[in-house]
N, CA, C and O of each residue as an XYZ file, in Angstrom:
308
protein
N      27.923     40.794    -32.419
C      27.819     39.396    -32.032
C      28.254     38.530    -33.210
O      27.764     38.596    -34.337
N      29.143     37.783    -32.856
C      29.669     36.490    -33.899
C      28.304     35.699    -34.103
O      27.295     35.598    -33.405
N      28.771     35.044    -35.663
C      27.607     34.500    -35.609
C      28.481     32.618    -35.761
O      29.227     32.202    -36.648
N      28.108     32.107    -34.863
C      28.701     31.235    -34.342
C      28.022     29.642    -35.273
O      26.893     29.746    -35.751
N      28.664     28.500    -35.422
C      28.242     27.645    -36.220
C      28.442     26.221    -35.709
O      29.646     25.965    -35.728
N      27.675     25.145    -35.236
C      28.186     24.080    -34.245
C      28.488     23.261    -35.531
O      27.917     23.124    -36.612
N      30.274     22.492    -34.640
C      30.822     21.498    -35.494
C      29.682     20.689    -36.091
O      28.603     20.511    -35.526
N      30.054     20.167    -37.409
C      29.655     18.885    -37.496
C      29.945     17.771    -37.246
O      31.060     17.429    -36.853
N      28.575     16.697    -37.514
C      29.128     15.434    -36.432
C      30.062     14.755    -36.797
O      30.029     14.477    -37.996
N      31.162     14.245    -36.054
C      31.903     13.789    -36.504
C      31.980     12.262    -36.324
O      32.806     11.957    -35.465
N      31.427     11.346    -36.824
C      30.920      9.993    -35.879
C      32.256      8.956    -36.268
O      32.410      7.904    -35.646
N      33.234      9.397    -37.408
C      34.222      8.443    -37.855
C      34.850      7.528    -37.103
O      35.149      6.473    -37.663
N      35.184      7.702    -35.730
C      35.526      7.344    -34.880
C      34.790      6.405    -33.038
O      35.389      5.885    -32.097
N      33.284      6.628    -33.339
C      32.559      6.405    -32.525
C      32.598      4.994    -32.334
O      32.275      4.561    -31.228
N      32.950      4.190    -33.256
C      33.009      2.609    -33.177
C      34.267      2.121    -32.103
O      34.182      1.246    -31.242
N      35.523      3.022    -32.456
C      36.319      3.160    -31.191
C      36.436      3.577    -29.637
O      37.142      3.193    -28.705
N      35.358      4.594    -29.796
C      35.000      5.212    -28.474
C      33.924      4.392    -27.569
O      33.808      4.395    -26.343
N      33.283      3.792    -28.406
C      32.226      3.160    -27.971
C      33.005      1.916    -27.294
O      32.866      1.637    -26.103
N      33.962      1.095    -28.309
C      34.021      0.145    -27.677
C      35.518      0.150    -26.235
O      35.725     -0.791    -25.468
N      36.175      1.242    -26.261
C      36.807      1.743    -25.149
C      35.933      1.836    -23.898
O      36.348      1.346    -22.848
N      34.885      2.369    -23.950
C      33.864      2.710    -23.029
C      33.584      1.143    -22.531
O      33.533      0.803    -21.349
N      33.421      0.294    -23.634
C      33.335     -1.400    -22.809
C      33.726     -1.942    -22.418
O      33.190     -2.875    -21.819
N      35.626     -1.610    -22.528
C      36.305     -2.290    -21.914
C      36.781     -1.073    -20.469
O      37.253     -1.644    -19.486
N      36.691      0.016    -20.405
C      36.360      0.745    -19.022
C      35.815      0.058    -18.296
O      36.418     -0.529    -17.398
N      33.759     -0.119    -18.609
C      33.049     -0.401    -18.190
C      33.387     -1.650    -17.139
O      33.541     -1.726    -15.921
N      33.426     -2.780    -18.480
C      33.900     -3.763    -17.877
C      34.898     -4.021    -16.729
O      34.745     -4.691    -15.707
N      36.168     -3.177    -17.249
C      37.124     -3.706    -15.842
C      36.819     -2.413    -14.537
O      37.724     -2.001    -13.812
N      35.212     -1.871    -14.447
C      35.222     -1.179    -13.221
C      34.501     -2.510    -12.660
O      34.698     -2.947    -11.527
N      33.522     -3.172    -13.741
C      32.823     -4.350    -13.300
C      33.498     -5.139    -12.142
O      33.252     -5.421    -10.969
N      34.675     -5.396    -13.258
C      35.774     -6.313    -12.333
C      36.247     -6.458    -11.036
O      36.291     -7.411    -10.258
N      36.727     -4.831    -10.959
C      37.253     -4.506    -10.001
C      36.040     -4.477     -8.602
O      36.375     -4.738     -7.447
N      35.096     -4.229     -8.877
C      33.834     -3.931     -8.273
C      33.698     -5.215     -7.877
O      33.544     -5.436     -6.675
N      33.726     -6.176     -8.717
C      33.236     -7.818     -8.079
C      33.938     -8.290     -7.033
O      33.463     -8.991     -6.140
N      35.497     -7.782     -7.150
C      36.293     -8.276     -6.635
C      36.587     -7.387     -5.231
O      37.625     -7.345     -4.571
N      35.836     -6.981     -5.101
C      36.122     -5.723     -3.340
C      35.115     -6.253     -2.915
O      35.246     -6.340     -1.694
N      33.510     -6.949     -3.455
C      32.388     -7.058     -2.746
C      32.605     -8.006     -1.175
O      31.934     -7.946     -0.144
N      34.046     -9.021     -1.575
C      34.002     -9.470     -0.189
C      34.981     -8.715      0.840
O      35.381     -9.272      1.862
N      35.232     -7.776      0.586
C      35.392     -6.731      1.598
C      34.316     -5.866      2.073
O      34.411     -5.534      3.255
N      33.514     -5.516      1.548
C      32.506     -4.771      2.041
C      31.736     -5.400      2.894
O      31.625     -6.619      3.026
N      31.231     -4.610      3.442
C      29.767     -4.421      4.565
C      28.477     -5.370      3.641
O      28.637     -5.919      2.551
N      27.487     -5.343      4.296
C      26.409     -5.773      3.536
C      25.357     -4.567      2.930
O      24.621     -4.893      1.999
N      25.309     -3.535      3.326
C      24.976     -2.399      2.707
C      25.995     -1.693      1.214
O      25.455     -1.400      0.147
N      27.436     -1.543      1.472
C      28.095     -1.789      0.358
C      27.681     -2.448     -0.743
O      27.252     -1.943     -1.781
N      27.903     -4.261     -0.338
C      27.505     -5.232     -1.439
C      26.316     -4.551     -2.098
O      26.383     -4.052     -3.222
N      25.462     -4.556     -1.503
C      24.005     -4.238     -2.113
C      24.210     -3.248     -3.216
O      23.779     -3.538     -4.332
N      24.813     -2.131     -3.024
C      25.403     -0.837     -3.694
C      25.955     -1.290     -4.756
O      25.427     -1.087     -5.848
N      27.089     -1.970     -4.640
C      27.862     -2.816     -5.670
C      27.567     -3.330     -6.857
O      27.918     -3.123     -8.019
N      26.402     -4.481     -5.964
C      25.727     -5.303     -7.369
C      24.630     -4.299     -8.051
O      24.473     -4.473     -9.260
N      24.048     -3.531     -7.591
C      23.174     -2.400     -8.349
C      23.777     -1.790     -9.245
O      23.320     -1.280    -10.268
N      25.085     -1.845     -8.772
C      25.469     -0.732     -9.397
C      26.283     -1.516    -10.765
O      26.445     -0.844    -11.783
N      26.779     -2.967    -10.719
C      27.255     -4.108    -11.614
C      26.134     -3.924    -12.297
O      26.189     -3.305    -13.360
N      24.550     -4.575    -11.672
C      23.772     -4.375    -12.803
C      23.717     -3.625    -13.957
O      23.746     -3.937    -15.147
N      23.604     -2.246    -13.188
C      23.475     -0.864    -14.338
C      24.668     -1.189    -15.271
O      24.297     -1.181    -16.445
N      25.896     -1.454    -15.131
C      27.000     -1.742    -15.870
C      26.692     -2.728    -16.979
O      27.137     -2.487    -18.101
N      25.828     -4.030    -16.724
C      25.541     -4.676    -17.358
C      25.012     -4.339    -18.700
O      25.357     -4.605    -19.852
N      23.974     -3.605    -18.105
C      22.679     -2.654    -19.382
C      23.657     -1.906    -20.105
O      23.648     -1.893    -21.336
N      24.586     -1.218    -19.358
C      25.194     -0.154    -19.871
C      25.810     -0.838    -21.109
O      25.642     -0.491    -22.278
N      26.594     -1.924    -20.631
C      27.565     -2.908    -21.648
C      26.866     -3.163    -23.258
O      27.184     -2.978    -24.433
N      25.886     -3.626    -22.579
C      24.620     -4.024    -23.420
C      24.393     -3.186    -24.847
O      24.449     -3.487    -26.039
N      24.101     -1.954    -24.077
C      23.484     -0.728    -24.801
C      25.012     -0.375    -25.818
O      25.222     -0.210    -27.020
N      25.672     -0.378    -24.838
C      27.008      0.005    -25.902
C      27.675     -0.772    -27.165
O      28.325     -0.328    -28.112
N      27.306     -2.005    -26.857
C      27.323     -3.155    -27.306
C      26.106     -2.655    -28.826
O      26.712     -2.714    -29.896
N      25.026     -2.341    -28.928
C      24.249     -1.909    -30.046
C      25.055     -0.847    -30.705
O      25.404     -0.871    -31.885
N      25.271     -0.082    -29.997
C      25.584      1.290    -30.508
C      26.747      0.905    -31.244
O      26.757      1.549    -32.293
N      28.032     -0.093    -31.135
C      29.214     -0.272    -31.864
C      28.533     -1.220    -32.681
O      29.429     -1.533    -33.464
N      27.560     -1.860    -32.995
C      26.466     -2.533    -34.203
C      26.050     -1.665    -35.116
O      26.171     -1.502    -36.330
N      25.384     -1.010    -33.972
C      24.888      0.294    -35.299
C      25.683      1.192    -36.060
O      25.259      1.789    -37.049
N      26.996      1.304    -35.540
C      28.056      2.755    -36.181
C      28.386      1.849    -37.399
O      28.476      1.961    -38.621
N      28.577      0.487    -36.036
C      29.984     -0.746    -37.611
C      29.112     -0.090    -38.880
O      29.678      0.576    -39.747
N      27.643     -0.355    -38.895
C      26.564     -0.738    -40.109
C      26.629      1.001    -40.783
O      26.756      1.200    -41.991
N      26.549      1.792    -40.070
C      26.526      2.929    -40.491
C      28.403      3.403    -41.587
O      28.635      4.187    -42.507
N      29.068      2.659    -40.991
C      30.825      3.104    -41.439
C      30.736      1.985    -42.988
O      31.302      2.207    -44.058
N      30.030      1.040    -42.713
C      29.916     -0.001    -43.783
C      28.470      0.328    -45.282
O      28.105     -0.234    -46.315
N      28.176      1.343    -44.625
C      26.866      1.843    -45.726
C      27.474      3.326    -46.097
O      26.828      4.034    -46.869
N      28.560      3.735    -45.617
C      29.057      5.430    -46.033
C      28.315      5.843    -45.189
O      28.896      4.978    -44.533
N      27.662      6.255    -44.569
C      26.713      6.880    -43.520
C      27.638      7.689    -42.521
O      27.178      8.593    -41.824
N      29.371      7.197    -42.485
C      29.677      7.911    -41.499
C      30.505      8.558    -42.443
O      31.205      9.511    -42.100
């Protein structure tokens, strides 16, 4: 049996990934806002729940490219 060793972390780059993920996020937002007046009223409902969660999501991601910036700016990464 190999004796096997997990990468290390590599976070150099997470400030980029993170904030790719916001602008994804965002234009599913978009696109999502913009079909709600096609949908049903069961749809809509789906929609904006689901905008919400996007919101938080934004949010949360939004810290996390705070916290790396601070981490790339202290050597930490």
């Amino acid at each position: 049996m190999t004796n096997r060793k997990p990468k290390p972390d590599d976070r150099s780059d997470n400030v980029e990934k993170l904030q790719n993920m916001i602008q994804n996020t965002i234009e599913n937002y978009r696109e999502a806002e913009a079909s709600v007046e096609f949908a049903g009223p069961e749809e809509r409902e789906k929609i904006k729940a689901k905008n919400e969660r996007r919101k938080k999501a934004i949010e949360g991601f939004r810290k996390e490219v705070k916290e790396e910036a601070a981490a790339r700016e202290n050597g930490e990464v």
